[in-house]
OpenMM code with the backbone's topology and positions (N, CA, C; nanometers):
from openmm import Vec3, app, unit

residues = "UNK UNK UNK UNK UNK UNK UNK UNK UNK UNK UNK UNK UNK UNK UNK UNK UNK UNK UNK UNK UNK UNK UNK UNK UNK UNK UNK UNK UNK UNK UNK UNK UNK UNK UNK UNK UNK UNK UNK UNK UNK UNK UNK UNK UNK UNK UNK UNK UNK UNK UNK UNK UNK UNK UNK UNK UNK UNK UNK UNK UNK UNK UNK UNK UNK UNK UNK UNK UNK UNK UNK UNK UNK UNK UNK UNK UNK UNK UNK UNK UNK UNK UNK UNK UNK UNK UNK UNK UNK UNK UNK UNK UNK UNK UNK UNK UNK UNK UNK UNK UNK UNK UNK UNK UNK UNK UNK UNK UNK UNK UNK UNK UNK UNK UNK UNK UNK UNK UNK UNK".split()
positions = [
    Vec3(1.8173, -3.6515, -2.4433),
    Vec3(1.7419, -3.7051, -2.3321),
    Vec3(1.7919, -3.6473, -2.1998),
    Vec3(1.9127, -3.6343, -2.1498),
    Vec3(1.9871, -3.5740, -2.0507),
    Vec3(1.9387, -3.4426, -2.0281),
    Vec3(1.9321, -3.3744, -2.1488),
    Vec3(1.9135, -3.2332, -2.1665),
    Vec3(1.7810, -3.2336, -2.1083),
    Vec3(1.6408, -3.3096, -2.1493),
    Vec3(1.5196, -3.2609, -2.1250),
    Vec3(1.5335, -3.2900, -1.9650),
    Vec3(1.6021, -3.3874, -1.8894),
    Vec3(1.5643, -3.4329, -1.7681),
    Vec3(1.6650, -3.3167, -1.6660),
    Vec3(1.7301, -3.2811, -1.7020),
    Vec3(1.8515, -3.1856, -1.6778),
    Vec3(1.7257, -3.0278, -1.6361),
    Vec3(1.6438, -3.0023, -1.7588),
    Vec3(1.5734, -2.8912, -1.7452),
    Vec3(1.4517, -2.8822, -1.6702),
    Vec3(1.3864, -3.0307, -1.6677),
    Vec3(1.3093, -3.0868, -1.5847),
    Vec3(1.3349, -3.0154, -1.4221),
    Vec3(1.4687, -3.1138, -1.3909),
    Vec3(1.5150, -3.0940, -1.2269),
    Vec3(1.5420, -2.9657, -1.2202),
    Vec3(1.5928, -2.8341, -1.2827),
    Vec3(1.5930, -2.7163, -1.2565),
    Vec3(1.4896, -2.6265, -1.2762),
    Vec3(1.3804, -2.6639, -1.2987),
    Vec3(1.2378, -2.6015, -1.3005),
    Vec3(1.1956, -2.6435, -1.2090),
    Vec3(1.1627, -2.7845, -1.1787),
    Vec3(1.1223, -2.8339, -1.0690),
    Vec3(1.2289, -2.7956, -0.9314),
    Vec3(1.3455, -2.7559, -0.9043),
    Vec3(1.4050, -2.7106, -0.8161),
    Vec3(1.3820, -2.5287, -0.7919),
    Vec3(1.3170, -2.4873, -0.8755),
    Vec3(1.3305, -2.3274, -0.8953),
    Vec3(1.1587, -2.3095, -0.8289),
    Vec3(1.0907, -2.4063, -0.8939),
    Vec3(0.9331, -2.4104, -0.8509),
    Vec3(0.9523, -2.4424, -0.6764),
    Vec3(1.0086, -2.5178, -0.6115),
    Vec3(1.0099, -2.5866, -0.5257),
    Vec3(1.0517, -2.4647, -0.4094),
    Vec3(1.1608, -2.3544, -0.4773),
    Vec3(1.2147, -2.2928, -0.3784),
    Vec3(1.1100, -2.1499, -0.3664),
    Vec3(1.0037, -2.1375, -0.4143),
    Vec3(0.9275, -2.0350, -0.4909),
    Vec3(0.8273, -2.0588, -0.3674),
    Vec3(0.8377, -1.9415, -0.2591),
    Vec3(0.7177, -1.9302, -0.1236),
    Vec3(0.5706, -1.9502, -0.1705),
    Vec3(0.5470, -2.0422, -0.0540),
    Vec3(0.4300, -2.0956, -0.0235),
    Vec3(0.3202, -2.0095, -0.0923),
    Vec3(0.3177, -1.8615, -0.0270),
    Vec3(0.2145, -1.7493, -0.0379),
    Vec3(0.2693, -1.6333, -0.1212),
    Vec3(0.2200, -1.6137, -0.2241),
    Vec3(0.2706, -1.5148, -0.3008),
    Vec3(0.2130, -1.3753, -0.2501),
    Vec3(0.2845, -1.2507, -0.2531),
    Vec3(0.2036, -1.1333, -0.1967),
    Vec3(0.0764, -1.0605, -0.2022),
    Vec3(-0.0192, -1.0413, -0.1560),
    Vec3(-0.1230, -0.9718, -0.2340),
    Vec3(-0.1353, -0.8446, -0.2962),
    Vec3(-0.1959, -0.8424, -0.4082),
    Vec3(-0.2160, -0.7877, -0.4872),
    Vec3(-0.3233, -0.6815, -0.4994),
    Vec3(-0.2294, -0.5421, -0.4669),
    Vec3(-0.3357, -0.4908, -0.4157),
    Vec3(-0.3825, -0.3407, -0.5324),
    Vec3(-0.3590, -0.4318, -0.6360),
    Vec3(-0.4399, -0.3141, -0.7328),
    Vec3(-0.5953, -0.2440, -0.7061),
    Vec3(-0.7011, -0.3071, -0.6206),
    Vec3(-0.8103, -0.2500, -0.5933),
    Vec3(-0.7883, -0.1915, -0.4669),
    Vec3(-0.6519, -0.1388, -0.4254),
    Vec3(-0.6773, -0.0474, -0.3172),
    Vec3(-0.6540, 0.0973, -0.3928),
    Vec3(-0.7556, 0.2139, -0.3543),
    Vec3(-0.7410, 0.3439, -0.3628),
    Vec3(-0.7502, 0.4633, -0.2870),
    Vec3(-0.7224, 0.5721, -0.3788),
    Vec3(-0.7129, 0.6944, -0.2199),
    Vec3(-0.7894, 0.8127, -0.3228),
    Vec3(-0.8560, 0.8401, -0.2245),
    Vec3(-0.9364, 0.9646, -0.3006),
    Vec3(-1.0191, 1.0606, -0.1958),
    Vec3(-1.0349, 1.1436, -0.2624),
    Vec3(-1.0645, 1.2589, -0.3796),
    Vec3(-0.9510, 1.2977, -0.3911),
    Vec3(-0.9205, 1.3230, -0.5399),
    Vec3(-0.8123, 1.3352, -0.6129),
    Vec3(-0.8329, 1.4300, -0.7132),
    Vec3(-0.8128, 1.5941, -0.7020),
    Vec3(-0.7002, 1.6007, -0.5989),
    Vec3(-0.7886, 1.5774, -0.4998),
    Vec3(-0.6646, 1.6414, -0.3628),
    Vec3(-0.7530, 1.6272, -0.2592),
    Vec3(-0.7398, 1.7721, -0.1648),
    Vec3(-0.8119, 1.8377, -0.1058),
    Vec3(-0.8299, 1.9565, -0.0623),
    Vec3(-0.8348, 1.9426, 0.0752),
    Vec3(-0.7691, 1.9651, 0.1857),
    Vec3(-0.7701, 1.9129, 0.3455),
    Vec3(-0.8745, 1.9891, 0.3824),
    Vec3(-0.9167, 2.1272, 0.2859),
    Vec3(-1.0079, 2.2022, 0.4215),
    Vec3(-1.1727, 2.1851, 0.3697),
    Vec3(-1.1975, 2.0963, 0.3053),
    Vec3(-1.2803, 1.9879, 0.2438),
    Vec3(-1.3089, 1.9057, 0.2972),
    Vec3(-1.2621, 1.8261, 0.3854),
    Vec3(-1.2872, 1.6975, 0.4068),
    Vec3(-1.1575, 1.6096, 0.4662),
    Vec3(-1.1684, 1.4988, 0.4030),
    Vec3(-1.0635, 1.3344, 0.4572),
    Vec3(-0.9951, 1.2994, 0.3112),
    Vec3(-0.8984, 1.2452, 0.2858),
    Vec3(-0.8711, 1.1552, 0.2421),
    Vec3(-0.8788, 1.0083, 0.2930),
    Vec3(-0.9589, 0.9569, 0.1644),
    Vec3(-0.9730, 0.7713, 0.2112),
    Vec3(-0.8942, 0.7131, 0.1447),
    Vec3(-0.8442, 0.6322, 0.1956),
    Vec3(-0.7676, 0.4583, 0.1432),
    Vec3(-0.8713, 0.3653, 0.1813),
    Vec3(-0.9040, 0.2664, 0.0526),
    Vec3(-0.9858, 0.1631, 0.0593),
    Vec3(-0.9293, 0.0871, -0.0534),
    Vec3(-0.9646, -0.0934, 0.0266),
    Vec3(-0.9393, -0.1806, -0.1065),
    Vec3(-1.0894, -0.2180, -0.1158),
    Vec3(-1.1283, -0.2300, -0.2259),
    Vec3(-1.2396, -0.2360, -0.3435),
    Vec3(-1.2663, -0.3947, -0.3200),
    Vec3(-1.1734, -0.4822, -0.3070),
    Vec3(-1.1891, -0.6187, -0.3381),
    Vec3(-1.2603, -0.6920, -0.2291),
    Vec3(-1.2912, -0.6029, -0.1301),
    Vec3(-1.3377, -0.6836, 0.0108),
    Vec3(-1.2744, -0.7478, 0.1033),
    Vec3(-1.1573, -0.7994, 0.0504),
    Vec3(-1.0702, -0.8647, 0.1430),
    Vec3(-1.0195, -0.8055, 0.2861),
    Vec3(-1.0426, -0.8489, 0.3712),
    Vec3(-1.0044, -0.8070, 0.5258),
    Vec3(-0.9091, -0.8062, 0.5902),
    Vec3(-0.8600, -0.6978, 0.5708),
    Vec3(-0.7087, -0.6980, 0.6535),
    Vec3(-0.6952, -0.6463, 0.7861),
    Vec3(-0.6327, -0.6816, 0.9051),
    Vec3(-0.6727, -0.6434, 1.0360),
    Vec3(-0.5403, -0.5398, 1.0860),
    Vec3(-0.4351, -0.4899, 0.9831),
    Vec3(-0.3447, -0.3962, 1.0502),
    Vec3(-0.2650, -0.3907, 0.8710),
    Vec3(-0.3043, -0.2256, 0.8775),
    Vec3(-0.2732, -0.1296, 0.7888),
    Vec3(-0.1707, -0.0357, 0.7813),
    Vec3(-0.0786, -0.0151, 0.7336),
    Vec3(0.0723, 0.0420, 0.7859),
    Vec3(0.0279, 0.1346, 0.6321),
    Vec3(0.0485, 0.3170, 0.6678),
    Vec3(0.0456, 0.4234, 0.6022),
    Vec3(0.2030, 0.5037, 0.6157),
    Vec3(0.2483, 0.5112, 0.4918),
    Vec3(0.3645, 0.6357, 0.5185),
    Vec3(0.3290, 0.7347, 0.4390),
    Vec3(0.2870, 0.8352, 0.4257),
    Vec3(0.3414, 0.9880, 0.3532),
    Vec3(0.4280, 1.0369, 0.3317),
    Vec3(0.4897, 1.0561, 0.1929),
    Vec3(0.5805, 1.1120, 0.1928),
    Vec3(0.5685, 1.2259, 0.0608),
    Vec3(0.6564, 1.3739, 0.1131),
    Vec3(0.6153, 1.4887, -0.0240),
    Vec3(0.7352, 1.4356, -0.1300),
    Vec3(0.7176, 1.5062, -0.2177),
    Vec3(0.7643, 1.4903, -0.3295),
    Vec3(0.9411, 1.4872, -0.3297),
    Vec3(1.0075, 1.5123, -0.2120),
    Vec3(1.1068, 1.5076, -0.1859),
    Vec3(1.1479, 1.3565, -0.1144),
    Vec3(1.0846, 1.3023, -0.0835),
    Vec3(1.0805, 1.1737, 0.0142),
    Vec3(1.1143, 1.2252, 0.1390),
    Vec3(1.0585, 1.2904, 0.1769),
    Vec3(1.0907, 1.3594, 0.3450),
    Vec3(0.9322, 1.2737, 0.3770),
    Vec3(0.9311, 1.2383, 0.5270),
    Vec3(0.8489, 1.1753, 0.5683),
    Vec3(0.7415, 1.2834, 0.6468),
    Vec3(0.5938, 1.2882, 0.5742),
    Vec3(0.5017, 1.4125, 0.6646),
    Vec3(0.4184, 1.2947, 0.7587),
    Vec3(0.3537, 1.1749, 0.7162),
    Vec3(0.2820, 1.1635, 0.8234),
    Vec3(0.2943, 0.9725, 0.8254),
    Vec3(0.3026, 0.9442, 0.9667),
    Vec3(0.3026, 0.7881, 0.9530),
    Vec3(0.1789, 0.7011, 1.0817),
    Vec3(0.1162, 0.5872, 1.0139),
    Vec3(0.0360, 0.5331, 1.1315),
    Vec3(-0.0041, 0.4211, 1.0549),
    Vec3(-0.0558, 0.3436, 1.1796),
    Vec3(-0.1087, 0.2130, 1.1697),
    Vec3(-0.2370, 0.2104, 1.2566),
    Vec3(-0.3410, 0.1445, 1.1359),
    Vec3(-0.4806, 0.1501, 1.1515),
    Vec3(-0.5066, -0.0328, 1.1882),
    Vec3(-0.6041, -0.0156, 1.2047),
    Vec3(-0.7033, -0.1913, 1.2264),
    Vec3(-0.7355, -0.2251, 1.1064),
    Vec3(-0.7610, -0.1509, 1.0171),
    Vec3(-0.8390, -0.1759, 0.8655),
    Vec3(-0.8791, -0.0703, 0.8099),
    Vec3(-0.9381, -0.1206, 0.7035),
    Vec3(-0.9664, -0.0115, 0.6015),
    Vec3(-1.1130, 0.0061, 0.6649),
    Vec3(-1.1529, 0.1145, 0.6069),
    Vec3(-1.1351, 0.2544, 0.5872),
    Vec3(-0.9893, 0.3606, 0.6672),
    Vec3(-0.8812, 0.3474, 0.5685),
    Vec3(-0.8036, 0.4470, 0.6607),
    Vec3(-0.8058, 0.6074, 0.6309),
    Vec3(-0.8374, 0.6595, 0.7082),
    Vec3(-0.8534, 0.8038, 0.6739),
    Vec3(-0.7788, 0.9022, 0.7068),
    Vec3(-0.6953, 0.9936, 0.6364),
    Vec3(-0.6444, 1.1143, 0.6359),
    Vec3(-0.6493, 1.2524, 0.6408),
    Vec3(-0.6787, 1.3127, 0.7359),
    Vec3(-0.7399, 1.4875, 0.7443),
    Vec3(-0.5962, 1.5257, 0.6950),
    Vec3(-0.5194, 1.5421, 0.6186),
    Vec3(-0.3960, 1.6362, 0.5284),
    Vec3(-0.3564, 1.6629, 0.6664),
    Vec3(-0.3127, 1.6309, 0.7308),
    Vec3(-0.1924, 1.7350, 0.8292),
    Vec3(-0.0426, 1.6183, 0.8190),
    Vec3(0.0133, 1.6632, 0.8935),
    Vec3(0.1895, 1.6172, 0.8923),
    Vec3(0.1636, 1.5880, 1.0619),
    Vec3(0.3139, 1.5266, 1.1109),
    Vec3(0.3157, 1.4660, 1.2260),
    Vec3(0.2862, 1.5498, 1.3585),
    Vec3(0.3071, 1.7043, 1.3331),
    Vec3(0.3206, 1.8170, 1.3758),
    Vec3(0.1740, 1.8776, 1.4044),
    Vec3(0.0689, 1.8093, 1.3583),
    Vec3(-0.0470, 1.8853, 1.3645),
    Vec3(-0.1060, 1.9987, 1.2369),
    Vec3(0.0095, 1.9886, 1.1426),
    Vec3(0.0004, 2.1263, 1.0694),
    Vec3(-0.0829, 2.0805, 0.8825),
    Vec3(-0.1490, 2.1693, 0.8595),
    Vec3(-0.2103, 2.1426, 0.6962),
    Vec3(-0.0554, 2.0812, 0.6128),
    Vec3(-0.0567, 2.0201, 0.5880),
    Vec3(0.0121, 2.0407, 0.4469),
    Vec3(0.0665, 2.1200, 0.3517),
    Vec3(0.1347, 2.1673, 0.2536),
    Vec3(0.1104, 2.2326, 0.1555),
    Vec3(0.0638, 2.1916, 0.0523),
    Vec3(-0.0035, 2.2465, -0.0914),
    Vec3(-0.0090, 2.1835, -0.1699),
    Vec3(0.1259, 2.1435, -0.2417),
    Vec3(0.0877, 2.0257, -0.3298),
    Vec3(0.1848, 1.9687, -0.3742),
    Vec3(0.1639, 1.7912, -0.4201),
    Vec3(0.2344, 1.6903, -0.4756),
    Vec3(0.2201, 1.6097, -0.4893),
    Vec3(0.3032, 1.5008, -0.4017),
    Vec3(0.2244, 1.4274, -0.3451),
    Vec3(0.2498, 1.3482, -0.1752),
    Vec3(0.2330, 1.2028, -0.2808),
    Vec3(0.3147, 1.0639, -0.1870),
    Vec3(0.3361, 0.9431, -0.1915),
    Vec3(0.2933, 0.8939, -0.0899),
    Vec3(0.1700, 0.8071, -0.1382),
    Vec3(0.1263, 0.7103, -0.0295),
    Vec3(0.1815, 0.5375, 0.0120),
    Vec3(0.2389, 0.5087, 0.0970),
    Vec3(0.2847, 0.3744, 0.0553),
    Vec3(0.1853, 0.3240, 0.1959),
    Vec3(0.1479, 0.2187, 0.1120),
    Vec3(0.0020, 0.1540, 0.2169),
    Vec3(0.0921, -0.0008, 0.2167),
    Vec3(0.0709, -0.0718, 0.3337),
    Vec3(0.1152, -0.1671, 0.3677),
    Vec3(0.0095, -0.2125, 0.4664),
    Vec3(-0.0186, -0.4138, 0.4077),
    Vec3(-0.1897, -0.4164, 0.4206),
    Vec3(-0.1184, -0.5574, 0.4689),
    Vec3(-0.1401, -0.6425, 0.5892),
    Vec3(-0.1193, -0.7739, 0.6564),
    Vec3(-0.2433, -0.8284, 0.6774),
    Vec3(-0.3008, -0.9382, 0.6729),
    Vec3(-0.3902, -1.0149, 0.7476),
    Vec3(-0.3246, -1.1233, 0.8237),
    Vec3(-0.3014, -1.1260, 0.9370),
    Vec3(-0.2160, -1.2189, 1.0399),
    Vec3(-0.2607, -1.3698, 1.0179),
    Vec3(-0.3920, -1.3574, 1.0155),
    Vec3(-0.4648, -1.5029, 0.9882),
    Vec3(-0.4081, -1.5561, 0.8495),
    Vec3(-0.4358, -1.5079, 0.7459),
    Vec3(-0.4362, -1.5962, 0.6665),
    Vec3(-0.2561, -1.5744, 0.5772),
    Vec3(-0.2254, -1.4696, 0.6421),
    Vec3(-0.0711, -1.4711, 0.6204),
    Vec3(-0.0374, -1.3779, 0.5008),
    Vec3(-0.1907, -1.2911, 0.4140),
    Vec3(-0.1799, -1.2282, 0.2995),
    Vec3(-0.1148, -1.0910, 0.3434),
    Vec3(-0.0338, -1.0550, 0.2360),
    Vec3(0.0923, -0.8996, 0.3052),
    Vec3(0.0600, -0.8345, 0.1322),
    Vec3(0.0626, -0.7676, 0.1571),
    Vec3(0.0792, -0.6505, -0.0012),
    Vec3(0.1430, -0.5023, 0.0273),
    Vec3(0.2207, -0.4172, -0.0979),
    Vec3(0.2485, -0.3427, -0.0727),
    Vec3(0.1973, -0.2122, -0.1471),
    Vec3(0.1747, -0.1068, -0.1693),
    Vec3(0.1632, -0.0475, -0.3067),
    Vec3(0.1850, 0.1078, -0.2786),
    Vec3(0.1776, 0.1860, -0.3750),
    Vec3(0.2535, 0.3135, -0.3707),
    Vec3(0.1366, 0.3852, -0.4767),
    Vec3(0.0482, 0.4858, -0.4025),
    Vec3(-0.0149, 0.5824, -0.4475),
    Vec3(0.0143, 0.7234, -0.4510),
    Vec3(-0.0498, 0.7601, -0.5732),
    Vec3(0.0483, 0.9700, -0.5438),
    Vec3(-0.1115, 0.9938, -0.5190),
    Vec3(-0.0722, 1.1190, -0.4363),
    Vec3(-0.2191, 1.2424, -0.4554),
    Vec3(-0.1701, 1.3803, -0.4992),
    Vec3(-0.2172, 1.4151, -0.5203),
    Vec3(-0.2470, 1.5531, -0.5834),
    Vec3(-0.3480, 1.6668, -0.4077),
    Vec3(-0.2428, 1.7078, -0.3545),
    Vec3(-0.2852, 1.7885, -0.2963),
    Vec3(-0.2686, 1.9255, -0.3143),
    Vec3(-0.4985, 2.0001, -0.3123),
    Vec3(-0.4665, 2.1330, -0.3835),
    Vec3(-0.5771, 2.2082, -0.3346),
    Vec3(-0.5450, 2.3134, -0.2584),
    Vec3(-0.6037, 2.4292, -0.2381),
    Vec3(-0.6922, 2.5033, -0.3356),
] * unit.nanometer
topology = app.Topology()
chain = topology.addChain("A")
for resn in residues:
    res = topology.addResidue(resn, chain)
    for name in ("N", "CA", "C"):
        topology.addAtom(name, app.Element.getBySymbol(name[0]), res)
């Protein structure tokens, strides 16, 4: 009897300490055309799910984790013409997108990490 009430209060203490808002989940965000060719066009980031986020945090990084390009948008649609901080194309190669998505209002934050395939 001790035992069940014992496991009780430490579930119920583990639930209790467990934040309000869990992170969002941002498997329906994507980036495409994939590959992607800069002298083609944009690369887009979009989440699929509709949800509205009002400030969008982008890092690039090449395959080395050296940092090519960083910014913060209002929302999605965020778009990418392939250049680095410098003004310059890219090379080809395979790049890391880490998208970081807030809605201030309702307090939803997500993080996620996309590769592209950039190719001439």
């Amino acid at each position: 009897m001790k035992k069940k009430l014992l496991t009780s209060f430490i579930i119920g203490f583990i639930v209790s300490l467990a934040p309000a808002s869990y992170p969002y989940n941002m498997i329906t965000v994507i980036a495409y055309p994939i590959p992607y060719n800069p002298h083609f066009g944009v690369l887009k980031i979009e989440d699929k799910s509709g949800i509205t986020f009002n400030k969008i945090k982008i890092h690039i990084y090449d395959i080395n984790g050296d940092d090519v390009y960083s910014g913060t948008f209002p929302g999605y649609p965020v778009i990418w013409n392939g250049r680095n901080e410098r003004g310059t194309t890219v090379s080809p190669g395979m790049y890391i997108i880490k998208v970081e998505a807030e809605n201030i209002l309702t307090g939803l934050y997500g993080k996620k990490l996309i590769r592209i395939l950039v190719q001439y």
